[in-house]
Every structure is written in C-alpha cells, then in structure tokens.
C-alpha positions, -999 to 999 in steps of 0.1 A, spaced: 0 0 0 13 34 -13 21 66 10 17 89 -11 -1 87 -38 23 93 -64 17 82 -101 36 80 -134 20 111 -143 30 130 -111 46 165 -116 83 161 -104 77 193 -89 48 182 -68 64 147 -54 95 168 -48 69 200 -27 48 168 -9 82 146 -4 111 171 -4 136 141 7 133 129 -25 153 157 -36 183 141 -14 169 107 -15 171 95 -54 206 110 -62 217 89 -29 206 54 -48 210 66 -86 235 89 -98 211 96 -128 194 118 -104 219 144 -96 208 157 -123 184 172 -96 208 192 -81 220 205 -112 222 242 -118 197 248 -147 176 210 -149 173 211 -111 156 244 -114 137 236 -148 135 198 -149 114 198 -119 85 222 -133 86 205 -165 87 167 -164 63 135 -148 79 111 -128 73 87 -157 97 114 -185 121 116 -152 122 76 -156 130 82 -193 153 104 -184 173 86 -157 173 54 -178 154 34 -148 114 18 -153 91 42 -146 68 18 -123 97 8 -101 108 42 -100 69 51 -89 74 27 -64 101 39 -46 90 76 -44 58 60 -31 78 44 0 68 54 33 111 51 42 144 55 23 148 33 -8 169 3 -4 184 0 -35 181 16 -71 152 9 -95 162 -19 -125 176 0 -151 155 2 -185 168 -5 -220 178 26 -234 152 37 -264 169 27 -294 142 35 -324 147 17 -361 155 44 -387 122 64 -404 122 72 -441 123 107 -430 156 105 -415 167 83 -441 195 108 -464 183 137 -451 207 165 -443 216 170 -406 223 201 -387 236 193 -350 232 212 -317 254 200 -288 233 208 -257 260 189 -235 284 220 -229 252 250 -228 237 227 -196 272 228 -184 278 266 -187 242 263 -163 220 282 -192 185 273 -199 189 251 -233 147 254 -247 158 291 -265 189 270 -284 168 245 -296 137 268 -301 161 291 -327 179 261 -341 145 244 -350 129 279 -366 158 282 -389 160 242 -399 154 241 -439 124 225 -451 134 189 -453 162 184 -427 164 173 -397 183 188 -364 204 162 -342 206 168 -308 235 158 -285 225 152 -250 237 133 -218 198 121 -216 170 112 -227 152 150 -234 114 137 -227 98 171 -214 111 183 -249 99 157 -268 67 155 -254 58 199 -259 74 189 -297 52 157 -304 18 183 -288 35 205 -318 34 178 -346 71 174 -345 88 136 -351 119 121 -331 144 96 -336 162 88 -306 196 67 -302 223 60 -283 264 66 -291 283 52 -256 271 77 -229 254 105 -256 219 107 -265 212 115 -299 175 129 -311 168 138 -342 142 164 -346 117 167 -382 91 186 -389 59 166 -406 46 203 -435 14 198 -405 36 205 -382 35 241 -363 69 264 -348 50 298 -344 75 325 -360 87 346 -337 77 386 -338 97 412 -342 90 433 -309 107 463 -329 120 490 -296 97 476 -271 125 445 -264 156 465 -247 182 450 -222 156 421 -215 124 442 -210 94 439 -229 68 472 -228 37 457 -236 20 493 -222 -12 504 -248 -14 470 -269 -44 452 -277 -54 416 -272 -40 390 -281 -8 412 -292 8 412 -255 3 374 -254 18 370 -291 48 393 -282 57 379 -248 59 342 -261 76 351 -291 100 371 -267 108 339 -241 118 320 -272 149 339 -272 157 356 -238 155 348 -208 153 362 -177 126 380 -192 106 409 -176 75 423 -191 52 454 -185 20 452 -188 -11 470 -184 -35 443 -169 -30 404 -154 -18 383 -184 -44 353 -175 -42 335 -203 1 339 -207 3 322 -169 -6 287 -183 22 291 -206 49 298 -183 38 267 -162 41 245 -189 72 257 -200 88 255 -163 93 288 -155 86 309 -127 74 343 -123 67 375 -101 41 406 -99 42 441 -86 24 464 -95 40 499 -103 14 533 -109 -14 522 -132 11 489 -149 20 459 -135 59 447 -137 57 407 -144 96 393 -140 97 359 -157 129 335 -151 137 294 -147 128 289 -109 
C-alpha cells in the first residue's frame, strides 16, 4: 500500500513539494538523479517533467521508479535500469541532411537550453532534420514537440543521447515577432497593446531571452498557463497604473 499517492503522471515538482527528501533521496541510490541538483535541470526539470519522463530520463522503469518515491522510508536500492530507447530508422531521417546542436556544454555553462533549440528548430530548412547531443533522454522536450506535430528519432552513441528532430509540413513552430523597440536589455513594454498582441509578443519574446521581464497593463491570465508549462517561474508588482511581471527558470 502506497504513501503517497504518487503516479507516473505526477509532476516532479509536486512529489518533490509533498516529499522534499526525495530531492536528497534519489541522487543517494542513482546517480542519474543528480541531475536534480543541477544548476539549470534542477531548477527547470522539476517544473517540466512527470515522474514517468524523469524515468525516461534517468534510464530506470518508470513503475519501479513510482514505487520507490511511493515508500513510506528511504529506498533500499536503485530501481532496475530500462533498456535505453533505441528506435529503427524512419524514411524521413533516411539521407536527409543533418544540422547538430550539442546541448551537452550549454547545460554545463548552467543556461537554460529550450531558446537553443527553439532558434535552431525555426531556422531548420524545409526537409532536414536537427540532431541533438544530450547526456539524456530530453522527454519534457519531446513530449511539448510531439503536442506541436514534431517527429523524433532517438539513439544512443556510448554515454550520448542522440534525437533527431523533423518537422511533418502539418507540423506548427510559431515565427517569432519582431518586438521592434519595445524589447531593450531584456524588458518587454507591452503598455497600450491590444489583445492577443501582449500574449503573441511575450511568447515570441521567451523563445529567445531569458530572464525576461514584461510590463503590462493588466494580469496576463491567459500567458500564466504558458509559463507553467514551459517550467518557469514568475513574479508581480504592481507599479502606478502597470504591473511589472519578471519571468525567469525557478
């Protein structure tokens, strides 16, 4: 009989704010989960992922993982490891022309890696496909790409992931906008813009900077949803007749 309550689809984020041992816990048993305590994917990972895409992740099966977290006491021993996802070629990856992105050494330098891929993605010529080189298996990104229409290929070379990314003509990457003067040192002045023109701006804005803060004339409701989903965390104050919305990876 279960503790907690925890499920595959549990939040990271939520087993880690009900169970905060875990935190100290996992990376004690499975060195796959320092990865908690690193400086960017403890912050982002976290927000982002279910413990099932943190099984993926770690290389370990997602029930015995479940399990575990689930136990009233320490774990005694590390979850069986899983086979690592090793998919059979697609006809879309077959001779298509490959640009790569080595996320290993931006993670290392501690920044927030969605923007690299975001901008690499946008400027991928019809027909190829971007490779990424990872230490894991990204499942939070793949799973906001597949809701997008993307495709993915994922293999393994000795300890590096390898994904490769393609984009289905069905498949959707909204263009950014060009926020012309109201972008400046990280600032976005969404003061005396209509709906849904703040909402279109600020997304489009996230996709390439980070921390990000915006000024807005009213509570951006429907822009909240978006930050969650993306991992990120954010403040209000209100300053005169605008509100000052600071937006950075928690």
């Amino acid at each position: 009989m279960t503790t907690f309550g925890f499920s595959r689809d549990t939040r990271v984020a939520d087993a880690l704010a009900r169970r905060p041992a875990l935190r100290r816990l996992l990376p004690a048993f499975h060195p796959a989960f320092e990865r908690l305590n690193h400086p960017v994917l403890g912050r982002v990972l976290p927000r982002l992922v279910t413990l099932g895409d943190a099984a993926r992740v770690a290389g370990v099966d997602p029930d015995a993982l479940v399990e575990i977290c689930n136990l009233p006491g320490p774990p005694s021993g590390p979850p069986p490891p899983t086979a690592r996802r090793m998919d059979p070629e697609p006809a879309w990856l077959k001779g298509a022309p490959l640009q790569e992105l080595d996320l290993r050494p931006i993670l290392d330098a501690g920044e927030e890696p969605f923007p690299h891929v975001f901008s690499a993605l946008r400027a991928l010529p019809v027909g190829a496909v971007l490779r990424l080189r990872v230490g894991f298996e990204p499942a939070p990104l793949l799973r906001l790409l597949g809701k997008r229409g993307w495709r993915d290929h994922v293999t393994w070379s000795g300890e590096d992931c390898l994904v490769s990314l393609w984009r289905p003509p069905e498949a959707s990457l909204p263009e950014p906008l060009d926020p012309g003067g109201r972008l400046v040192d990280g600032v976005l002045d969404l003061r005396g813009l209509e709906p849904p023109m703040p909402l279109r701006l600020s997304l489009s804005a996230l996709e390439t900077t980070l921390p990000l803060t915006l000024l807005h004339d009213r509570e951006p409701a429907l822009l909240y949803p978006r930050l969650e989903e993306r991992g990120l965390t954010w403040s209000v104050e209100r300053e005169g007749e605008h509100l000052r919305i600071r937006i950075h990876a928690p």
